[in-house]
C-alpha positions as CSV (number, residue, x, y, z in Angstrom):
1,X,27.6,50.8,-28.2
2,X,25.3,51.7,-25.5
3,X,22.5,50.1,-27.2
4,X,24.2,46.5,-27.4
5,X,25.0,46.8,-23.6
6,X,21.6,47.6,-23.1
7,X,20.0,44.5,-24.8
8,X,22.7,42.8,-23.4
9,X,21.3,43.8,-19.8
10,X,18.0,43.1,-20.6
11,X,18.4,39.5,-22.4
12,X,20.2,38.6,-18.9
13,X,17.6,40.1,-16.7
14,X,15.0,37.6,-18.6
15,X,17.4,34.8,-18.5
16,X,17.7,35.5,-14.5
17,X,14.0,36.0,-14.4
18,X,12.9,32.4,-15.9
19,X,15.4,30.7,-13.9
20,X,14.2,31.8,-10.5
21,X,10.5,31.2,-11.9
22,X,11.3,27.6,-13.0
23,X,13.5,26.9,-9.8
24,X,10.6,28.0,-8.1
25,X,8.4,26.0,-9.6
26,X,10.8,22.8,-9.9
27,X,11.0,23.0,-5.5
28,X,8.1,23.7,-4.9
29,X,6.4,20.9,-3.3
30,X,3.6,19.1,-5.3
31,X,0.3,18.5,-3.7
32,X,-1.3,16.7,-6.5
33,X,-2.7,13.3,-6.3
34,X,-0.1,10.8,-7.6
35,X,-2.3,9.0,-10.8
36,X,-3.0,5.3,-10.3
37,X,-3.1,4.0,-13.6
38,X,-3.7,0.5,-12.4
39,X,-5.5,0.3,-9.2
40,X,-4.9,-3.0,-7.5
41,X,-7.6,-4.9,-6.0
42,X,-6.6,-7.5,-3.2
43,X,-10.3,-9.0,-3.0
44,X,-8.6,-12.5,-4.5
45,X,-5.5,-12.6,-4.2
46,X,-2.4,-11.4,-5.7
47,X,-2.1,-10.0,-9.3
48,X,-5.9,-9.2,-9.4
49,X,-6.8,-5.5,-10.6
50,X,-9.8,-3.3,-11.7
51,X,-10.6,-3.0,-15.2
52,X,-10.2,0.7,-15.7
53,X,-13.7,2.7,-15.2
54,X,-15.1,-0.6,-13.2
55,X,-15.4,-2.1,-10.5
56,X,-14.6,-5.1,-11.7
57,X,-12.0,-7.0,-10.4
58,X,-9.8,-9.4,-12.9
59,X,-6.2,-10.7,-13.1
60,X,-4.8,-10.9,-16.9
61,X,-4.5,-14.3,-16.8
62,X,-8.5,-14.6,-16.4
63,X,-9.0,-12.2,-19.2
64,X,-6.7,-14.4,-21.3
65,X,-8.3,-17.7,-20.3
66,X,-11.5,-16.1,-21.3
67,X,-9.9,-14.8,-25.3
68,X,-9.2,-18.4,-25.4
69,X,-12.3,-20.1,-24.7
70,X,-14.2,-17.4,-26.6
71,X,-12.1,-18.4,-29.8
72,X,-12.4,-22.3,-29.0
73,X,-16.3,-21.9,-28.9
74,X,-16.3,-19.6,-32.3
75,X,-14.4,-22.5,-34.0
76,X,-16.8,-25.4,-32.4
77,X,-20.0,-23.4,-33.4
78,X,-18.6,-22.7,-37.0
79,X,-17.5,-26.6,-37.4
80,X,-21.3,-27.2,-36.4
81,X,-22.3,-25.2,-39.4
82,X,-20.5,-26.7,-41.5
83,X,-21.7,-30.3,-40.4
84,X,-25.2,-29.4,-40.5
85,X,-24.3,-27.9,-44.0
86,X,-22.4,-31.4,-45.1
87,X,-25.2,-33.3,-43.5
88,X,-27.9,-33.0,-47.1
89,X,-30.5,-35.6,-47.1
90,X,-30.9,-37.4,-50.8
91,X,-34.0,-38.4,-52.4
92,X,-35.3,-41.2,-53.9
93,X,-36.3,-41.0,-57.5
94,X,-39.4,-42.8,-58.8
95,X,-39.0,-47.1,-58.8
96,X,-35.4,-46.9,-56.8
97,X,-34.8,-48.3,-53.2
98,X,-31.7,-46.7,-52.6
99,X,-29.8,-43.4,-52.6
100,X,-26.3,-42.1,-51.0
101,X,-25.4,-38.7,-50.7
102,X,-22.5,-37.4,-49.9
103,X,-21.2,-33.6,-49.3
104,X,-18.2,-31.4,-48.4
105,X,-18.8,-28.2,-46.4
106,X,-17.2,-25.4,-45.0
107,X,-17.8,-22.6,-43.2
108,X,-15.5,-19.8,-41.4
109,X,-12.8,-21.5,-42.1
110,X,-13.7,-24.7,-40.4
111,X,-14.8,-28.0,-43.3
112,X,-16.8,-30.8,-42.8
113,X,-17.8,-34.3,-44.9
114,X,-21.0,-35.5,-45.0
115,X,-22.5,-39.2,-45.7
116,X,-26.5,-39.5,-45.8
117,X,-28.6,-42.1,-47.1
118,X,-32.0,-43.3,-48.0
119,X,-33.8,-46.7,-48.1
120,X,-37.4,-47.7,-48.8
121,X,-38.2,-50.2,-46.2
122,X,-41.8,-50.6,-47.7
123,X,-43.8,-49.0,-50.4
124,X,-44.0,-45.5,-49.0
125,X,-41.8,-46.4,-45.6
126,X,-38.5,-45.0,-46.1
127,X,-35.6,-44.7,-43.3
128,X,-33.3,-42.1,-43.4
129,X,-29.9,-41.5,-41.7
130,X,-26.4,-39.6,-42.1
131,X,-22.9,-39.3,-40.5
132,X,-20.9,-35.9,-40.4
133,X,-17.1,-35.8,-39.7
134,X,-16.0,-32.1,-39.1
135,X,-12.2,-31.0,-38.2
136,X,-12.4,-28.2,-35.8
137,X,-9.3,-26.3,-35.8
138,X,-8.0,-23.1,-34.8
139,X,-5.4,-21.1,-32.6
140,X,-5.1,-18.0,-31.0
141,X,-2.4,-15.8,-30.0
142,X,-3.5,-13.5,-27.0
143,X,-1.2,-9.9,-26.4
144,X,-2.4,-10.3,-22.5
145,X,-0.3,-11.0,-20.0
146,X,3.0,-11.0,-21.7
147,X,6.2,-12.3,-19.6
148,X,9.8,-11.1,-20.6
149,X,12.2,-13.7,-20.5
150,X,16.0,-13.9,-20.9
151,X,15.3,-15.0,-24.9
152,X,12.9,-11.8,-25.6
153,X,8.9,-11.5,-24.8
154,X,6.7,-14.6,-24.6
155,X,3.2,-14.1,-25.8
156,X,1.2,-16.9,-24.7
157,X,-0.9,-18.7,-27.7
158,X,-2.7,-22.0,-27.9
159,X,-4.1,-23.9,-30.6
160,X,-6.4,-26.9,-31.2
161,X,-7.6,-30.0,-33.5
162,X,-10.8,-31.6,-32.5
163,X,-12.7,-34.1,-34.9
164,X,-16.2,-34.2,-34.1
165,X,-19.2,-36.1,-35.5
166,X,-23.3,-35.0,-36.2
167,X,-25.7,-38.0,-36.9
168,X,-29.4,-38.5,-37.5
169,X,-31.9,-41.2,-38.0
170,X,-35.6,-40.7,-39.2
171,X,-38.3,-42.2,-41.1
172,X,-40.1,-40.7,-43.7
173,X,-43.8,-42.2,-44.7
174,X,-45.2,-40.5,-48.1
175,X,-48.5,-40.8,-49.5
């Protein structure tokens, strides 16, 4: 029996033992820096803050203004492509005076129609010229500056349909 008492005696000595060390430590005061995870930078204005690691100053809307014209231009450049891609110049076979072309293209996503043709103004004159129609279309949903409203969280997203148009003209003399 005196060995239960005994380890009885000791478990409560421990027990006593970590609960003056974590009291201690719980009251003691702290004298640690308190951690910034955004540091706010009032240069322009409200809402602005440093990218973390920087010291550049941005507000989220910015940075989501930016996602958006980023994708816009991606969609514009890869409708180009596919213009220039649509825009195929026939040719004229031996004894014709005439020729029409016409293409589809596409490219990232993004198509385009193509009309080109060819006629011989004079023996070895010819003029040349084409149209291009492309559909530039895309959207983009940015996870940047999200606002919580009464209905659940809004993620702002925007979306766009362009038709734009690519032409040449030229003159081709062959000898």
């Amino acid at each position: 029996m005196s060995i239960i008492s005994s380890n009885r005696r000791a478990a409560r000595m421990v027990a006593a033992a970590v609960t003056i060390g974590l009291t201690a430590v719980i009251a003691a005061p702290s004298h640690a820096a308190p951690v910034e995870y955004v540091k706010v930078c009032s240069l322009y204005g409200a809402g602005f803050f440093y990218i973390p690691g920087t010291d550049t100053c941005s507000n989220a809307n910015q940075i989501q203004t930016n996602q958006f014209d980023i994708a816009r231009a991606q969609t514009r450049a890869s409708t180009g492509t596919a213009m220039a891609a649509s825009l195929v110049a026939p040719w004229l076979p031996t004894g014709t005076n005439y020729a029409v072309s016409t293409h589809w293209a596409t490219y990232d996503g993004q198509h385009a129609a193509g009309f080109s043709g060819l006629v011989r103004v004079s023996g070895n004159f010819v003029f040349s010229g084409g149209f291009s129609l492309g559909l530039d279309k895309g959207s983009l949903t940015s996870l940047t500056n999200r606002t919580q409203t009464e209905y659940g969280t809004a993620i702002p997203a925007q979306s766009w349909s362009d038709v734009r148009g690519l032409g040449r003209a030229g003159f081709m003399y062959a000898w």
